[in-house]
N, C-alpha and C positions, 0 to 999 in steps of 0.2 A: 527130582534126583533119582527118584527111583525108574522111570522112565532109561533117563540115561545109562546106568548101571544094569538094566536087565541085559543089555549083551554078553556082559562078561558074567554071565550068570554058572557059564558052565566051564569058567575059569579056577584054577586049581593053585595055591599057596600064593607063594609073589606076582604072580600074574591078574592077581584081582586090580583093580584102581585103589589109589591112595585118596581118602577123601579128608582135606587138612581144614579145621574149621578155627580159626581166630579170632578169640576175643579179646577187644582192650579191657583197660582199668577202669572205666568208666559206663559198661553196660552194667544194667542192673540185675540185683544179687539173682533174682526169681528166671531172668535170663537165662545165665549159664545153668543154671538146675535145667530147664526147658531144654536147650539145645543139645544137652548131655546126652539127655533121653532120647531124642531123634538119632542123633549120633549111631548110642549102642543100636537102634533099631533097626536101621542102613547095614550098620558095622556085625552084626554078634544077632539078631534075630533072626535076620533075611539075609545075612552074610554074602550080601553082593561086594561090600568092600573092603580094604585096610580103612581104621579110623583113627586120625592122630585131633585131639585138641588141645588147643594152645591159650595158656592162660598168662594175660602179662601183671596178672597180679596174684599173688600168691597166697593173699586170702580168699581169691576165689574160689580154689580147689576144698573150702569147709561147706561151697552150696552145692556139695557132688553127693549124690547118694552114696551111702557104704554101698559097695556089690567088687569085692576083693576079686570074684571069679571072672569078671569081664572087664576090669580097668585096672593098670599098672601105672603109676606116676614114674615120669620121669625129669628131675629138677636140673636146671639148665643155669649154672653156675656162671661167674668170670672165669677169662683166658687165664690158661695156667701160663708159666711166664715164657716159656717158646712162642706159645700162638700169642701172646702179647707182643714180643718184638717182633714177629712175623708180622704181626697186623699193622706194626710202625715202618716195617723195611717194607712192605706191597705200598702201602702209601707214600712212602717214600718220605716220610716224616719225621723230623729232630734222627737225622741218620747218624749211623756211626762209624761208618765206614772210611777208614782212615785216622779213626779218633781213639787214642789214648782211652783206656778204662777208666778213670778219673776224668775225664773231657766233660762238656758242660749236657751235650746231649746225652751221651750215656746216665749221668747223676740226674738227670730231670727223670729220664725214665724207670729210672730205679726209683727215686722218687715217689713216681705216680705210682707204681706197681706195689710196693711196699706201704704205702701211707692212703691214697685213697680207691686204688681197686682195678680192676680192669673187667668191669661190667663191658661187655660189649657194643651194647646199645650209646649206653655213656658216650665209649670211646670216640663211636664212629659219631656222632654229634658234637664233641670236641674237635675230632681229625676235620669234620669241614671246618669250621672255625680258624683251625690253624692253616690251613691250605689257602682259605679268601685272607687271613692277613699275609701270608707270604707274598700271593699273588700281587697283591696291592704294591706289596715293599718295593719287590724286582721292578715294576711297573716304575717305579716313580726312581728306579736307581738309572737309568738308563745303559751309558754301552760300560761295562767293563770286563774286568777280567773272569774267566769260570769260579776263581779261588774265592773273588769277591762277593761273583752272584751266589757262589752257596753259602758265604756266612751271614750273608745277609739274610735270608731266607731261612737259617737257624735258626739266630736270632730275632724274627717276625713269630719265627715258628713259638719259640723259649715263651716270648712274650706273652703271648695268646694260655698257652699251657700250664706256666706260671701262673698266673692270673686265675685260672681254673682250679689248680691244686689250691691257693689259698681259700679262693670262693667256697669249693667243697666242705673244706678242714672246717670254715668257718661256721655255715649252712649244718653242718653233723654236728658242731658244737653245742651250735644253740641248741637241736632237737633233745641231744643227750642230756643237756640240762633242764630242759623243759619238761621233758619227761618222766625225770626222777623227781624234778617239782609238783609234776599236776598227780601221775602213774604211780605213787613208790613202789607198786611193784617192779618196775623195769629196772630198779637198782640192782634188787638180788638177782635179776636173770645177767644181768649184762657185768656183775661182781662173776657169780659164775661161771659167765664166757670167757671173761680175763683170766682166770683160774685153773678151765679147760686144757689140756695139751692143745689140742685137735680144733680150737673154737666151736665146738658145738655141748649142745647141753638138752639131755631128755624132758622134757616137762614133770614127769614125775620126780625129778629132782627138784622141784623147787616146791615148799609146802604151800597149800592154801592155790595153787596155782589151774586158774581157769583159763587154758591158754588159747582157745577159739573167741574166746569174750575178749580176755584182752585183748588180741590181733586185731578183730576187728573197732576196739576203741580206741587205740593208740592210733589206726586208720584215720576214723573218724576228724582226730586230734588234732589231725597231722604229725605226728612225731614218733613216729617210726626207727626208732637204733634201732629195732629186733625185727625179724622175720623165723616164721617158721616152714622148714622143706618139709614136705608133705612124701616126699620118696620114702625119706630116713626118719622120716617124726622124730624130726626135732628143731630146738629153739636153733636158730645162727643169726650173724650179724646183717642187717640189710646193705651195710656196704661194709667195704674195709676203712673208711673213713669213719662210719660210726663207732669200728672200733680204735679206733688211733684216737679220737675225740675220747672215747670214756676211757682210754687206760690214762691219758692225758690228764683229766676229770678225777679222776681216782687217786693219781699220784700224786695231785697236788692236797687234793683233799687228805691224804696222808701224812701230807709235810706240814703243811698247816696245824692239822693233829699232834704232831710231833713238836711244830713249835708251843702250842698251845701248852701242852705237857712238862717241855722243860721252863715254861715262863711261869708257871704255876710249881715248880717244884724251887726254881730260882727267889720267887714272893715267899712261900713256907720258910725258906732258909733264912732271909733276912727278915723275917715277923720275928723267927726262933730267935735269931741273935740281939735282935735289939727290945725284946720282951726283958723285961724286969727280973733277976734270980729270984 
């Protein structure tokens, strides 16, 4: 690398090269510590280049050295909800174009944006999904009319999508409960999230809380509701599906509560009355 880089040695602000280095969720933790330090070494010692790294898993960012003066995190969210339907109108996916606000495309994607998220990576691995069943559909629909080949291809589209929002909702359910089963501590972080204005919540708010341990054991677990941004240090939800599952989780565990309560205060009343003066 550094071969490469010596040209631009006598290069000045933007004009350096950008050297972008990518890691999946699955190299090991000792890895990203390694590659870090290369990095800043290229990037910030010998400042031959810009250095951007990319972390697809967000407990990576705990095998980083503290060095506040040479690294800034930057945490890379879901579509806020323009670039979500931007990303459905470029694909040309469950469109809405000439449909009613209340139309079946529009309520899917409110839907998915509202209840399980619009991760981007998600998306685009759902969008092929929906594009090979359409493809299919039209395929086997043969000649008709334009009005026909598009509802048909909605509804390939709906099918596939629908399918996915359940799967999700289901998938974050089971974690959310699993997790408050094996973790109790994720009860009180994700009691707190629900609680939150803003969905996020400082570590320091929750007592007794070791929140580099837990992340990485709830990893481990598999059961993952929570995530923590490493930009904002703080706890947030690993999707928006986890949270639709735990406020879902909670409200019932509420009512339950509640019934419990008046069926226990309904027993009292009838012991009282039919007790002996």
């Amino acid at each position: 690398l550094k071969d490469i880089f010596l040209p631009f040695e006598g290069c000045v602000g933007t004009e350096k090269p950008v050297v972008v280095v990518e890691l999946d969720s699955q190299v090991p933790a000792d890895f990203v510590t390694t590659q870090s330090q290369e990095l800043k070494r290229i990037v910030c010692d010998e400042k031959l280049a810009h250095g951007i790294l990319v972390l697809s898993d967000a407990n990576a960012a705990f095998k980083l050295n503290p060095d506040d003066a040479r690294q800034l995190f930057l945490w890379v969210g879901d579509f806020n909800e323009k670039e979500f339907n931007d990303f459905f109108d470029n694909l040309d996916i469950l469109s809405t174009r000439g449909e009613v606000h209340d139309g079946p495309n529009s309520m899917l994607r409110r839907r998915i944006f509202d209840e399980v998220g619009a991760n981007p990576a998600f998306l685009f691995k759902v969008a092929g999904k929906a594009e090979k069943n359409a493809a299919a559909a039209l395929a086997r629909l043969g000649s008709c009319s334009d009005s026909e080949r598009l509802e048909a291809k909605s509804i390939a589209e709906r099918a596939v999508l629908e399918d996915v929002v359940q799967h999700q909702l289901s998938k974050a359910a089971r974690v959310v409960k699993g997790s408050i089963s094996v973790i109790p501590m994720t009860a009180s972080i994700m009691r707190a999230l629900v609680a939150s204005p803003n969905g996020v919540v400082p570590p320091s708010e929750i007592h007794g809380l070791d929140h580099i341990s837990l992340m990485e054991e709830i990893k481990k677990k598999r059961l993952r509701p929570i995530s923590y941004n490493s930009e904002t240090e703080e706890l947030v939800w690993y999707s928006k599906a986890h949270e639709t599952a735990a406020r879902a989780y909670f409200k019932l565990e509420e009512e339950l509560s509640r019934r419990k309560r008046q069926w226990l205060g309904l027993r009292r009343f009838f012991m009282e009355k039919s007790s002996p003066k």
